[in-house]
TIRO-2110 file (N, C-alpha, C; in Angstrom, 1 decimal):
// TIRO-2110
34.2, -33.0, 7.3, N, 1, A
35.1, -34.0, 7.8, CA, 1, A
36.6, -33.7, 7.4, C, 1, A
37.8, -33.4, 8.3, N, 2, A
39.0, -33.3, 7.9, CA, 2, A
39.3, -34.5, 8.2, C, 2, A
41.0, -34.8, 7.8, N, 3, A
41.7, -36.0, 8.0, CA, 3, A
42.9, -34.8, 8.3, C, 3, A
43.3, -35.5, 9.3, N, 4, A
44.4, -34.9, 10.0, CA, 4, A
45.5, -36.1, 10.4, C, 4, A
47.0, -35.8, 11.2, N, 5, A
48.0, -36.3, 11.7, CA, 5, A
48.0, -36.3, 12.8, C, 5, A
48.2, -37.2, 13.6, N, 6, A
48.3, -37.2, 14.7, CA, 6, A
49.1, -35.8, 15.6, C, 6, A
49.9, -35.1, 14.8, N, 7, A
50.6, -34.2, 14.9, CA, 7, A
49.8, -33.2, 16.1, C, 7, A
48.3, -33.4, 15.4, N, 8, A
47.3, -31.9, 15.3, CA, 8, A
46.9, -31.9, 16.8, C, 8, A
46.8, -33.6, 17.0, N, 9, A
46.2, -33.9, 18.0, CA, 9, A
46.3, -33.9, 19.6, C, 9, A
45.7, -33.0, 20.2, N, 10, A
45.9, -33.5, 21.9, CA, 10, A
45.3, -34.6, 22.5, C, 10, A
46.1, -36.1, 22.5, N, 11, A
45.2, -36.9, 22.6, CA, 11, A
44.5, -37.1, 24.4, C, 11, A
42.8, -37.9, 23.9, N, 12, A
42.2, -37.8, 25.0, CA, 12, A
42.8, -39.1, 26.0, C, 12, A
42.5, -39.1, 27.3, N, 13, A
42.9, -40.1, 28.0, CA, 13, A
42.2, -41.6, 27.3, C, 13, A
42.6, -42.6, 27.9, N, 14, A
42.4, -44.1, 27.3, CA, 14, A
40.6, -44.1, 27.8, C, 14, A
40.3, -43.6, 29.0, N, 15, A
39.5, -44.0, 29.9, CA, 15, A
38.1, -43.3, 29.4, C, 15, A
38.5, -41.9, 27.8, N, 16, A
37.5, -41.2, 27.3, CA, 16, A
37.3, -41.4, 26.4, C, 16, A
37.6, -42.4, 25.6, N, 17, A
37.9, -42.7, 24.7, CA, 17, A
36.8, -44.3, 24.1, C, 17, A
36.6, -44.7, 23.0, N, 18, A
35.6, -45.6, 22.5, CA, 18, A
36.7, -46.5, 22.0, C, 18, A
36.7, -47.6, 22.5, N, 19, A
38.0, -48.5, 21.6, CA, 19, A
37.4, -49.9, 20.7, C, 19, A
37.1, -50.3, 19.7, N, 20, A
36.8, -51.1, 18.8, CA, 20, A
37.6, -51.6, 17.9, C, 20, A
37.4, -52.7, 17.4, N, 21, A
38.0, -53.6, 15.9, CA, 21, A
37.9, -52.9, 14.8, C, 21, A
36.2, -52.4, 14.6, N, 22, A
35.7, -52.2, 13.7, CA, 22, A
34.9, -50.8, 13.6, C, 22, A
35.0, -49.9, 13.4, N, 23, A
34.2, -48.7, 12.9, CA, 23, A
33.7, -48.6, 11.6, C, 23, A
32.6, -48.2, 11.8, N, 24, A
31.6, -47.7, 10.5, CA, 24, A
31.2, -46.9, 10.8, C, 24, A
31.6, -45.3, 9.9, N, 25, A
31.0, -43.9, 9.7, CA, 25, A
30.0, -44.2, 8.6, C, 25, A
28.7, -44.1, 9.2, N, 26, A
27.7, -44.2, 8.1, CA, 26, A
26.9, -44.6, 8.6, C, 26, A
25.1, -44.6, 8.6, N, 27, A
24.3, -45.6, 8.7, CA, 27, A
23.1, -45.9, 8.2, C, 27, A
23.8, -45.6, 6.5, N, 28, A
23.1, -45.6, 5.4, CA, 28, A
23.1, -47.7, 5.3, C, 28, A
22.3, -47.3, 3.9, N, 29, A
22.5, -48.5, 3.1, CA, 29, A
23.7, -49.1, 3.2, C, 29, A
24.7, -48.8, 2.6, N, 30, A
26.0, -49.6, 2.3, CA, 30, A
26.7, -49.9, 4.1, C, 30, A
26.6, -48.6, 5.0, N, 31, A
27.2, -49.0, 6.4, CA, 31, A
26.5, -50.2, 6.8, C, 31, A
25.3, -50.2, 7.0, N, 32, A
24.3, -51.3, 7.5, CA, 32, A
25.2, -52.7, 6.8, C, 32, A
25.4, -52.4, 5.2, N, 33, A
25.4, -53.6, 5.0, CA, 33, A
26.7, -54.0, 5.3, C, 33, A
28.1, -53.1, 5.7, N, 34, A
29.6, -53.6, 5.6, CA, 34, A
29.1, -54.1, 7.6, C, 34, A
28.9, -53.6, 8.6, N, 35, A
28.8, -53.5, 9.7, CA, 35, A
27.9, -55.0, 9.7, C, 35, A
27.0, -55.3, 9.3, N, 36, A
26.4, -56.9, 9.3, CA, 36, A
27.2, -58.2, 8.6, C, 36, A
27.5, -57.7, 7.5, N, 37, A
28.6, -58.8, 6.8, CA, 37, A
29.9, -59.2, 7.8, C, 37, A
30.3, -58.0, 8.5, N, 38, A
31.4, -58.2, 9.3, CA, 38, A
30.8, -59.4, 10.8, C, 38, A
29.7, -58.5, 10.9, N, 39, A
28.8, -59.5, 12.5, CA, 39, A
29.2, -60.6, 12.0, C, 39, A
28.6, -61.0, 10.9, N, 40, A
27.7, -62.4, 10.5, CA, 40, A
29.2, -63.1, 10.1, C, 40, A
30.7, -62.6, 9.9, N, 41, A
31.1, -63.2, 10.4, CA, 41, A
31.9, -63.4, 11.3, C, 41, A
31.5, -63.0, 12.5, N, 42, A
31.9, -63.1, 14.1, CA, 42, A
32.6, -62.1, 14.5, C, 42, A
32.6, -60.6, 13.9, N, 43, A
33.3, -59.3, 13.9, CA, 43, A
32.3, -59.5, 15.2, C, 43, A
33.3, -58.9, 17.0, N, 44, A
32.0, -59.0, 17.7, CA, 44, A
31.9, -57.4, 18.5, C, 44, A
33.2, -57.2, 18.3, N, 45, A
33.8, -55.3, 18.9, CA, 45, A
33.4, -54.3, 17.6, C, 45, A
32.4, -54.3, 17.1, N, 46, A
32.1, -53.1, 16.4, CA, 46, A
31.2, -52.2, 16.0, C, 46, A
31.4, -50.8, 15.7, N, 47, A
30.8, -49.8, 16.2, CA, 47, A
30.3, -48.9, 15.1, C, 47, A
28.7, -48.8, 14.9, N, 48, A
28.5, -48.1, 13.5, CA, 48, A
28.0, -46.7, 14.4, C, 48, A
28.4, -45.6, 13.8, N, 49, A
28.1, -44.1, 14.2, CA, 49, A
27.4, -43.5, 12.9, C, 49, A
26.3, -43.0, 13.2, N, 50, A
25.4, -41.7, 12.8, CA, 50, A
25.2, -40.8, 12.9, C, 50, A
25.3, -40.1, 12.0, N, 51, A
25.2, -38.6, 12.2, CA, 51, A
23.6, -37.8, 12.4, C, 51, A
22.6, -38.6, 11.9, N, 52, A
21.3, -38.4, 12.1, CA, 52, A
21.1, -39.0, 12.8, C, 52, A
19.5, -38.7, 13.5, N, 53, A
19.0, -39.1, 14.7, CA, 53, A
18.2, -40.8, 14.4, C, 53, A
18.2, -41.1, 13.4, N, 54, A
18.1, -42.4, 13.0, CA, 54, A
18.9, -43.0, 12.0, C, 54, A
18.9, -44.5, 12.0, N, 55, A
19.8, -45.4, 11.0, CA, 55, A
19.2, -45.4, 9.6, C, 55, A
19.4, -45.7, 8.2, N, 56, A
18.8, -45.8, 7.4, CA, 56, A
19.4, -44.9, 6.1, C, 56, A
19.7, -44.1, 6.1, N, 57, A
19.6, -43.1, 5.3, CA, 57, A
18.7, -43.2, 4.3, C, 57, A
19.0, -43.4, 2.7, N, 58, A
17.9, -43.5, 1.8, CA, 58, A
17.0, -44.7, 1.8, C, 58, A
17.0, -45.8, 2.9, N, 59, A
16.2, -46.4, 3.0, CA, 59, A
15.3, -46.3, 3.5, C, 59, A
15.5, -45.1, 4.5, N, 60, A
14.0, -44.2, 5.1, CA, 60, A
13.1, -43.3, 4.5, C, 60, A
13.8, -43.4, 3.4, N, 61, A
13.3, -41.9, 2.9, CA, 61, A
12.7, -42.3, 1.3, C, 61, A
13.2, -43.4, 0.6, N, 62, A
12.9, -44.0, -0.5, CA, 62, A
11.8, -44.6, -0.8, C, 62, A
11.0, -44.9, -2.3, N, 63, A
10.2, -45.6, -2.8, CA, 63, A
10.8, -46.5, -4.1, C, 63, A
12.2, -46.7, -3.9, N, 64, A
12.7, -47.7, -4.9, CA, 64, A
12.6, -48.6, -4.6, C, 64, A
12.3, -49.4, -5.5, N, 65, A
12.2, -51.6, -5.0, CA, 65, A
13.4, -51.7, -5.3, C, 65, A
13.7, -52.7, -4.6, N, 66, A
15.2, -53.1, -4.4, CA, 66, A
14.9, -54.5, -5.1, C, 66, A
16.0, -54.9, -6.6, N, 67, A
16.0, -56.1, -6.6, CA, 67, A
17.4, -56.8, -7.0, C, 67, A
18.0, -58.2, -7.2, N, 68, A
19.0, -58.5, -6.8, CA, 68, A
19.8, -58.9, -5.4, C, 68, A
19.5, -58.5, -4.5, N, 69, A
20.0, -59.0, -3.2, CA, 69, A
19.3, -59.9, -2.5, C, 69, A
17.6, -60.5, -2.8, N, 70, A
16.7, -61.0, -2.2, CA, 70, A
15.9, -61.8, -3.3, C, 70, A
15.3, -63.2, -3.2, N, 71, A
14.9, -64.4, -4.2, CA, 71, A
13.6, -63.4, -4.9, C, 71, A
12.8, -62.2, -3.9, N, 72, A
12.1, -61.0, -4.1, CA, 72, A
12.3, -59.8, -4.3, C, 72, A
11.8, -59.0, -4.8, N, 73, A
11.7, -57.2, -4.9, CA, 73, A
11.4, -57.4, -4.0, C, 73, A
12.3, -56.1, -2.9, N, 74, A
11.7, -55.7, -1.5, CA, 74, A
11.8, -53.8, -2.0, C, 74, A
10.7, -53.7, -1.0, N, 75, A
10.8, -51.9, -0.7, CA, 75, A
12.3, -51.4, 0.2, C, 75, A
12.6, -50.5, -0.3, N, 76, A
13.5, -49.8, 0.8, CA, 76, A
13.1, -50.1, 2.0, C, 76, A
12.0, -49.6, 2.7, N, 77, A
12.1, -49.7, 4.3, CA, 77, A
11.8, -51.2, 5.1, C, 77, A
11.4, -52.5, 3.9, N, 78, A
11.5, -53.4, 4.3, CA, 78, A
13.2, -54.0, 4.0, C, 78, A
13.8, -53.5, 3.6, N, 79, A
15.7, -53.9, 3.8, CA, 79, A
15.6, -52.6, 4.9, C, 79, A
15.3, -51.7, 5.1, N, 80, A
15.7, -51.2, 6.4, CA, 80, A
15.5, -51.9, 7.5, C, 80, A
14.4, -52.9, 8.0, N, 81, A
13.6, -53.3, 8.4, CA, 81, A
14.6, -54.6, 8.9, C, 81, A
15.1, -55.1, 7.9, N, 82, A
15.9, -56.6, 7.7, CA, 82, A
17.1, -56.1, 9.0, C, 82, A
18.1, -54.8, 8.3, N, 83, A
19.1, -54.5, 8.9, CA, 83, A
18.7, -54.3, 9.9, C, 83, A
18.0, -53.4, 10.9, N, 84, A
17.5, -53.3, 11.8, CA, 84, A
17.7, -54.3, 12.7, C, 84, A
16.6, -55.6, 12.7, N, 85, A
16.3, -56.5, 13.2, CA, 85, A
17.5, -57.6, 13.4, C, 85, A
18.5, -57.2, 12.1, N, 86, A
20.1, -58.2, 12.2, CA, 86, A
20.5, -57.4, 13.4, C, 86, A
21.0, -56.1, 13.5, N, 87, A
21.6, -55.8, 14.3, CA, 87, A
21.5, -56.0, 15.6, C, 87, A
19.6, -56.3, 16.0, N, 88, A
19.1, -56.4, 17.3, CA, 88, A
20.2, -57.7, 17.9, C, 88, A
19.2, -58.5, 16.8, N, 89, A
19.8, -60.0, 17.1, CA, 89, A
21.3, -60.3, 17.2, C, 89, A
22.1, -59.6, 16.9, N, 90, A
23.7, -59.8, 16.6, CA, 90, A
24.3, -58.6, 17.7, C, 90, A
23.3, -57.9, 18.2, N, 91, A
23.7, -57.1, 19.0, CA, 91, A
24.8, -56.3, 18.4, C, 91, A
25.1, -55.7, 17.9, N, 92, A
25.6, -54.7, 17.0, CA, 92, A
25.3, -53.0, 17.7, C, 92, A
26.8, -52.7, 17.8, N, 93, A
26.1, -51.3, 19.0, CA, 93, A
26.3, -50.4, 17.5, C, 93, A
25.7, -49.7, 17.9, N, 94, A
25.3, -48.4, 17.5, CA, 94, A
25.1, -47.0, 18.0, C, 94, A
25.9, -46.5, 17.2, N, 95, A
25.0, -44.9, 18.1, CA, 95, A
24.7, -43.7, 17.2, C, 95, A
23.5, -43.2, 17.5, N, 96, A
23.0, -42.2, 16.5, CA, 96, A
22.8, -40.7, 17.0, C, 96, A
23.2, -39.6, 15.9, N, 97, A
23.4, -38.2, 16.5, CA, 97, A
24.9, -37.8, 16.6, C, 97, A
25.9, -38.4, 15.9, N, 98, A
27.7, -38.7, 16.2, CA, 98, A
28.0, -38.1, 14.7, C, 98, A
28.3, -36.8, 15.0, N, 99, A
29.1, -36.0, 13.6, CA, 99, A
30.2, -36.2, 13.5, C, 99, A
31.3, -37.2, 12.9, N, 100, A
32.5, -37.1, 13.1, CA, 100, A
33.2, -35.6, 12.3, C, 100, A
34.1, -35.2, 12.9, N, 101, A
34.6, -34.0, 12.8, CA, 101, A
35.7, -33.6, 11.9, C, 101, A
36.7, -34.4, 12.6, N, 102, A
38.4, -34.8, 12.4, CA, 102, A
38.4, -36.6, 12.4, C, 102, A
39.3, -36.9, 11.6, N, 103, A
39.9, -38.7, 11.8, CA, 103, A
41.4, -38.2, 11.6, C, 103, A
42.1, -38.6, 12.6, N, 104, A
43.4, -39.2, 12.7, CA, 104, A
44.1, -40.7, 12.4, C, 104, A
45.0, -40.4, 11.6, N, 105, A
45.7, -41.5, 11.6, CA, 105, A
46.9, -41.5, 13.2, C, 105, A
46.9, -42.6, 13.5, N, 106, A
47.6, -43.0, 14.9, CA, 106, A
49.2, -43.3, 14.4, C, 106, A
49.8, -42.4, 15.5, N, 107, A
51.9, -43.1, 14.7, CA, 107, A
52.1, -44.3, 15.9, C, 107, A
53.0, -44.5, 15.9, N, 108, A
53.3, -45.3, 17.2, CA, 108, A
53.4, -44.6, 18.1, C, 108, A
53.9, -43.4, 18.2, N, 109, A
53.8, -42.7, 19.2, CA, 109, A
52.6, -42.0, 20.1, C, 109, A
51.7, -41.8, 19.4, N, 110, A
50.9, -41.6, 20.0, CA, 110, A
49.6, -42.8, 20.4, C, 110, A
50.1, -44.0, 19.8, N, 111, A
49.6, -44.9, 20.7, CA, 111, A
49.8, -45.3, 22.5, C, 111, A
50.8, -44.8, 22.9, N, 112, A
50.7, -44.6, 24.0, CA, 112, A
49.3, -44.6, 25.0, C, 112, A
48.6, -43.9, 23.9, N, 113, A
47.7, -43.8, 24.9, CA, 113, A
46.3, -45.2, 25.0, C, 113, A
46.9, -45.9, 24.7, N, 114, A
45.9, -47.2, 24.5, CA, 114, A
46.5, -48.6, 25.0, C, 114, A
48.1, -47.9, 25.7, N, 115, A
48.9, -49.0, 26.0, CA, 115, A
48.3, -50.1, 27.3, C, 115, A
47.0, -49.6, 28.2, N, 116, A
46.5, -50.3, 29.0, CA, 116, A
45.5, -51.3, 28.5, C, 116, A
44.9, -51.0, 27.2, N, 117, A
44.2, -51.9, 26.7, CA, 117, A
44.5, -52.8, 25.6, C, 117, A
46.0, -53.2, 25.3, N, 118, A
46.5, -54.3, 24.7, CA, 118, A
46.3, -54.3, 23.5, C, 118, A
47.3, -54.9, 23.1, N, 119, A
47.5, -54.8, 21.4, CA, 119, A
47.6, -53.2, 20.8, C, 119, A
48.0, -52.3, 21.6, N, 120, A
48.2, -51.1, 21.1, CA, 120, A
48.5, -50.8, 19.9, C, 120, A
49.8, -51.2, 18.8, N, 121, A
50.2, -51.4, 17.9, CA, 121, A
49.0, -51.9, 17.0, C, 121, A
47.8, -52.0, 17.0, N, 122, A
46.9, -52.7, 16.1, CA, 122, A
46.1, -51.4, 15.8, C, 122, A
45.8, -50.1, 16.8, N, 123, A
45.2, -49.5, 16.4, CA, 123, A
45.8, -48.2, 15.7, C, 123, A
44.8, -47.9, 15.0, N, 124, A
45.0, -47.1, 13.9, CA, 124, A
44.3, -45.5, 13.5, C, 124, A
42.8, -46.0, 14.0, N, 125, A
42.7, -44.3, 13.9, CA, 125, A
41.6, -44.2, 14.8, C, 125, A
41.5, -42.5, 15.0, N, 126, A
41.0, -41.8, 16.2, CA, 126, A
40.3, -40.9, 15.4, C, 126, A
39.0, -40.6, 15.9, N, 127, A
38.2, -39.9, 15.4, CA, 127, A
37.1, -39.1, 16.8, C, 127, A
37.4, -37.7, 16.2, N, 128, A
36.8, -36.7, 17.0, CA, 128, A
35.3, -36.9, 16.7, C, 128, A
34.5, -36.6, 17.4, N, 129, A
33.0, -36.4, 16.9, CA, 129, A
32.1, -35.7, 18.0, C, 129, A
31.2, -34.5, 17.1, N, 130, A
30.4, -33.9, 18.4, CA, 130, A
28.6, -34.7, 18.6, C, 130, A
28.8, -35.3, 19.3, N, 131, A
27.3, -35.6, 20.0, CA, 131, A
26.9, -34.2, 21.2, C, 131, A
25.5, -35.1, 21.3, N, 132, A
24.4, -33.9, 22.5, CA, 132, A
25.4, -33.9, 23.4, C, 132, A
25.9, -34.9, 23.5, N, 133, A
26.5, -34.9, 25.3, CA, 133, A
27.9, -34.3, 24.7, C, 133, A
29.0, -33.9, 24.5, N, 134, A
29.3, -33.1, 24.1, CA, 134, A
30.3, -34.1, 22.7, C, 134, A
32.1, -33.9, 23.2, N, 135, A
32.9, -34.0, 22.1, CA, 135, A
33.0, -35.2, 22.4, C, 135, A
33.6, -36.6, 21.6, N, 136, A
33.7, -37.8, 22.3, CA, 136, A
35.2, -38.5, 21.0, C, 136, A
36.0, -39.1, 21.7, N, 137, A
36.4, -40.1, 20.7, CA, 137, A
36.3, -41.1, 20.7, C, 137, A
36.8, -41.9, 19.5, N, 138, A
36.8, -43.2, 19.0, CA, 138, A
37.5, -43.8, 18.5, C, 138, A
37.8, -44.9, 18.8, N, 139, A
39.4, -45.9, 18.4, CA, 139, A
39.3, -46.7, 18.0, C, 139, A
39.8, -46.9, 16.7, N, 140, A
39.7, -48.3, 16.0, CA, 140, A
40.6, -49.1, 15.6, C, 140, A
41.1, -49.9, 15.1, N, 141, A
41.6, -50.9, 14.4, CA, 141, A
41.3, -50.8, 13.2, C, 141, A
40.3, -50.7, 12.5, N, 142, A
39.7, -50.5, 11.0, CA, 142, A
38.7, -49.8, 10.8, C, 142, A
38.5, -48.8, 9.9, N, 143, A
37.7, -47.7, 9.5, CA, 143, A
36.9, -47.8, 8.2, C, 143, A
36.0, -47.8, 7.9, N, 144, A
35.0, -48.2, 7.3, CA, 144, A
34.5, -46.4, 6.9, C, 144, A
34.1, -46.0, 6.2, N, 145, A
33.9, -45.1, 5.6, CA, 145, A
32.2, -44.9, 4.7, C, 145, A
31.2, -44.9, 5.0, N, 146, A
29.9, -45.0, 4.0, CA, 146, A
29.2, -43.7, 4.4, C, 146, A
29.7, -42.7, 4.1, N, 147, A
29.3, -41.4, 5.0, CA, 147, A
28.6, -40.0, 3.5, C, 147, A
28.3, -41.3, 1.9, N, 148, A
27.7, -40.6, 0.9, CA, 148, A
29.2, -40.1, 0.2, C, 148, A
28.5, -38.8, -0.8, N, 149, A
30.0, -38.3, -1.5, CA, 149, A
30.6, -37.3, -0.9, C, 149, A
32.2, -37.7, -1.1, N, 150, A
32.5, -35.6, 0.2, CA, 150, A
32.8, -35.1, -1.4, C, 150, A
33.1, -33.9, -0.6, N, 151, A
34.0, -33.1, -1.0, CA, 151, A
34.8, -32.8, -2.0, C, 151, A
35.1, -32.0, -3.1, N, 152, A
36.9, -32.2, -3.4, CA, 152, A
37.7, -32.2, -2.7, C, 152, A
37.8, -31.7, -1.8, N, 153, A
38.6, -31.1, -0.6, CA, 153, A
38.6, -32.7, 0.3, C, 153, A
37.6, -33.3, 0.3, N, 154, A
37.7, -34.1, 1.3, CA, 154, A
38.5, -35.6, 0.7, C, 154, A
37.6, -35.6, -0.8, N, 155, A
37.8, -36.5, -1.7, CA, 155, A
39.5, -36.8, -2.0, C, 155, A
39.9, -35.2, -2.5, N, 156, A
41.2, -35.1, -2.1, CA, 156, A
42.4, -35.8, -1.2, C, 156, A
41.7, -35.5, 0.0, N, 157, A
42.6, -36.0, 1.7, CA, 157, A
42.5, -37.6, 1.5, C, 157, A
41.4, -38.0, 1.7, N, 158, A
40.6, -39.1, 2.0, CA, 158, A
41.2, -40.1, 0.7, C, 158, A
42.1, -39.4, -0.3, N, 159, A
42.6, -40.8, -1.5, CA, 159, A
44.2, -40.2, -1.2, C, 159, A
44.8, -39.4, -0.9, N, 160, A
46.1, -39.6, -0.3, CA, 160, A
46.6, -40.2, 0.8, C, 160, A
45.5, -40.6, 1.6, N, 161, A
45.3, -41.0, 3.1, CA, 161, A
45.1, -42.7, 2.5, C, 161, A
44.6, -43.4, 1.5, N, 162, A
44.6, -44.7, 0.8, CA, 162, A
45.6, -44.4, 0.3, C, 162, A
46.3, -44.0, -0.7, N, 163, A
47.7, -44.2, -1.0, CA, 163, A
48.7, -44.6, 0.2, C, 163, A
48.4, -43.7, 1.5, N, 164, A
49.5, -44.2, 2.4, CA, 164, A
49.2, -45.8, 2.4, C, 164, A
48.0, -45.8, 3.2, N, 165, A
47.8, -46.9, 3.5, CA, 165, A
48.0, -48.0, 2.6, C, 165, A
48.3, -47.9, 1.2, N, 166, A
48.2, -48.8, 0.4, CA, 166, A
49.6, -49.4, 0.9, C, 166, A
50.7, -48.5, 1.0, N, 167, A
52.6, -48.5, 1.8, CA, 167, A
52.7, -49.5, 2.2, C, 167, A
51.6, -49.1, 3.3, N, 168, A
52.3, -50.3, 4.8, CA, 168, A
52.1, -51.2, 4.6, C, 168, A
51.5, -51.5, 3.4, N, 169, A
51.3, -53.4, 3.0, CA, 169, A
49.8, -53.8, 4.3, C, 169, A
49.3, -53.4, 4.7, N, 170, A
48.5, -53.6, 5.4, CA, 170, A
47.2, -52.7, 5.7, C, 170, A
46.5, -51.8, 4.8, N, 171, A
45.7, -51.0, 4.7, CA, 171, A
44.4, -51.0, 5.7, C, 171, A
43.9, -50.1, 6.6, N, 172, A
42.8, -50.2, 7.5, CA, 172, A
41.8, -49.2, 6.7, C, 172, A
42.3, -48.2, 6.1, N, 173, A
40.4, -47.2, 5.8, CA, 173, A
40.0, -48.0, 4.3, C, 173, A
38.6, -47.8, 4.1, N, 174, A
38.0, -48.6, 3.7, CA, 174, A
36.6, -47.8, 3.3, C, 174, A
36.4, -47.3, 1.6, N, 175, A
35.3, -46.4, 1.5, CA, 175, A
34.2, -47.9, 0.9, C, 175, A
33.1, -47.4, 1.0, N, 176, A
32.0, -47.7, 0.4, CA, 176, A
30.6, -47.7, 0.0, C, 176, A
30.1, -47.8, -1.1, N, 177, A
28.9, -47.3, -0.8, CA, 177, A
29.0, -45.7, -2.2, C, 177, A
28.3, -44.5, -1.9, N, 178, A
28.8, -43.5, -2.2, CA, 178, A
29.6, -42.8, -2.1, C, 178, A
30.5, -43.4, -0.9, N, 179, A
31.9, -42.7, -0.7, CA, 179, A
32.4, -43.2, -1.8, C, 179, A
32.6, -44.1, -1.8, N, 180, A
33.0, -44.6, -3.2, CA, 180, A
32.7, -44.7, -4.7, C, 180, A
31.5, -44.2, -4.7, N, 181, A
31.3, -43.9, -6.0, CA, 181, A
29.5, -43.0, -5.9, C, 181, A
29.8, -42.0, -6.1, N, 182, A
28.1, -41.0, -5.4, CA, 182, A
27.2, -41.3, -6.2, C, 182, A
27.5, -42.4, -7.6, N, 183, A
25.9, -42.7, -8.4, CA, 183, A
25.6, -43.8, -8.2, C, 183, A
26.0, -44.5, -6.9, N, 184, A
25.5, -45.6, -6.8, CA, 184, A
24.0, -46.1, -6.2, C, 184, A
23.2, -47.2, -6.9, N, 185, A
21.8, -47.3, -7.0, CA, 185, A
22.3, -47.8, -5.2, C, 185, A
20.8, -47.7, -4.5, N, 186, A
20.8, -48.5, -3.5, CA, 186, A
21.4, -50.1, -3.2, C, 186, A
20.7, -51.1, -4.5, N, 187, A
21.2, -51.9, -4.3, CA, 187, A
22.7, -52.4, -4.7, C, 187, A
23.5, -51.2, -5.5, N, 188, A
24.9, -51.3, -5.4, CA, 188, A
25.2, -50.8, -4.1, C, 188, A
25.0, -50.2, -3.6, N, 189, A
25.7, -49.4, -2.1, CA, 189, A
25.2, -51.0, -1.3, C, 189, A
24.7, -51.4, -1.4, N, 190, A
24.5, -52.7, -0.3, CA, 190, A
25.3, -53.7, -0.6, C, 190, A
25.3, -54.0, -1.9, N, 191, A
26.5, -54.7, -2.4, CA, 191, A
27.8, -54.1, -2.1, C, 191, A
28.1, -52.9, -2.3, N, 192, A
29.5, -52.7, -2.2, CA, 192, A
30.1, -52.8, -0.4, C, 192, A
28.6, -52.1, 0.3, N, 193, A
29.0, -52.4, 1.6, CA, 193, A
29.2, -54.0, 2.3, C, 193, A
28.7, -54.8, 1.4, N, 194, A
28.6, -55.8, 2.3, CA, 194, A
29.8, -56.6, 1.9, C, 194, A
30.4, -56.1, 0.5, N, 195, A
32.1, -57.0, 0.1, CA, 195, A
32.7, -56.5, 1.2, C, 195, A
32.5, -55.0, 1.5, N, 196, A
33.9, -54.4, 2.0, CA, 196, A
33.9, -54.9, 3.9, C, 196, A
32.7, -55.2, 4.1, N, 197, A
32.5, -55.8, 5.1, CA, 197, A
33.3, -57.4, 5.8, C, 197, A
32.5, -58.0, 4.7, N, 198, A
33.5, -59.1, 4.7, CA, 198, A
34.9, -59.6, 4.7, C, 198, A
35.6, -58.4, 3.6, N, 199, A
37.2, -58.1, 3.7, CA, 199, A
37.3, -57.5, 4.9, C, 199, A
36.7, -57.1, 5.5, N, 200, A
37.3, -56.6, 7.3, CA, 200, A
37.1, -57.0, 7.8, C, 200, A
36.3, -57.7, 7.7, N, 201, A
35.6, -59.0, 8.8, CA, 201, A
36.6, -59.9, 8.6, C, 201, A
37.0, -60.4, 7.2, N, 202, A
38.3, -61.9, 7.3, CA, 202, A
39.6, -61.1, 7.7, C, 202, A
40.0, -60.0, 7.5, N, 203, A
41.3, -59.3, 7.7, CA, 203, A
41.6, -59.6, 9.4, C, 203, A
40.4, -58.9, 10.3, N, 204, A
40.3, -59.1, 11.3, CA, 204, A
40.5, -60.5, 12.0, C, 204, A
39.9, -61.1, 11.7, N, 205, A
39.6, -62.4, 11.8, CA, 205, A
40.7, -63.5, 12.0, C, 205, A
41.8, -62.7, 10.9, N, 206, A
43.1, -63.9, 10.5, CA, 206, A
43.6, -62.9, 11.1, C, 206, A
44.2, -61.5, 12.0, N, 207, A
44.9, -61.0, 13.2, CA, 207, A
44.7, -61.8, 14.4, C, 207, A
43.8, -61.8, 14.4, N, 208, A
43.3, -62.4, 16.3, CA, 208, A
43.6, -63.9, 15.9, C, 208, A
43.7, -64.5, 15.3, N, 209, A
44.1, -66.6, 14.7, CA, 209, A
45.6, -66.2, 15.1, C, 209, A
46.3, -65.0, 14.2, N, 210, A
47.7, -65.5, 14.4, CA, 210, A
48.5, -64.5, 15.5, C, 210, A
47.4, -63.9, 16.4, N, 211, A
47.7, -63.2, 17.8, CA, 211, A
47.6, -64.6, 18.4, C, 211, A
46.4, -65.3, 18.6, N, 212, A
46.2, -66.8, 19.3, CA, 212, A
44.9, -66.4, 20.2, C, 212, A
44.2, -65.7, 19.4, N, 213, A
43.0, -65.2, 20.4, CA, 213, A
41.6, -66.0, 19.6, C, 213, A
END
């Protein structure tokens, strides 16, 4: 995954493009849980991407009992199970098979190209990604991050890119999960995704109150 400038970018038309509130790279433990915390409360434009051909990550693949988040010990693939079934019901889109590639931060100028779909100025980053069907983008408002540990290289970009954001007094990327910390137990990556969820979910929330939407 790079992080690039808009600089790099030839941007795609408005009309090819995926436009959302909310993005979540990830669709592990912690994504499930920041992308439901946001549903549940009334986030209703948002979009979790996977890079594998199903949702889950170590909850498909695990035999740890999960305890702390439920009055019970549950198995991993019965919290997969839970998430699943939220999303049905909350309608929560999803798409699986979505490598993201490159993420852009957006200047004003290259908002332009979003100027038919209103509130231009609110969006913030664009992210390349290759699916079956071929290259595709994505537009968000706020960027969610649960995509495990990168890189030094990536680790690198990806906390100078939070420093900007820390500037503007108004910060949109948002790691959690093992992005944020790569020894975390399952039931911390659910925890951490589902704070960071909530903080985008009320961020969001109190824009569109004092837009008047």
């Amino acid at each position: 995954m790079i992080f690039r400038t808009c600089e790099n970018l030839t941007l795609p038309k408005a009309e090819e493009s995926f436009f959302s509130d909310l993005l979540v790279v990830g669709g592990g433990c912690s994504g499930l849980a920041a992308i439901s915390a946001a549903a549940d409360l009334g986030i209703e434009n948002s979009l979790l991407l996977e890079k594998e051909e199903s949702l889950g990550g170590r909850l498909g693949k695990s035999t740890e009992e999960i305890s702390g988040l439920f009055a019970k010990t549950i198995q991993s693939k019965e919290l997969l199970s839970h998430f699943s079934l939220f999303l049905e019901n909350y309608g929560v889109a999803h798409q699986e098979g979505v490598e993201v590639e490159e993420i852009y931060v957006l200047s004003r100028e290259a908002l332009s190209i979003v100027h038919s779909q209103g509130e231009a100025s609110a969006y913030r980053y664009l992210l390349k990604a290759k699916t079956k069907e071929g290259e595709r983008f994505f537009i968000s408002k706020a960027l969610v991050l649960a995509v495990g540990a990168f890189t030094p290289e990536e680790n690198a970009a990806v906390s100078v890119l939070i420093e900007e954001e820390k500037k503007t007094g108004s910060p949109r990327l948002f790691l959690t999960g093992q992005s944020l910390a790569p020894s975390q137990s399952i039931a911390e990556a659910v925890q951490s995704g589902g704070a960071v969820g909530r903080m985008v979910g009320e961020m969001l929330l109190k824009e569109k109150h004092k837009q008047g939407f």
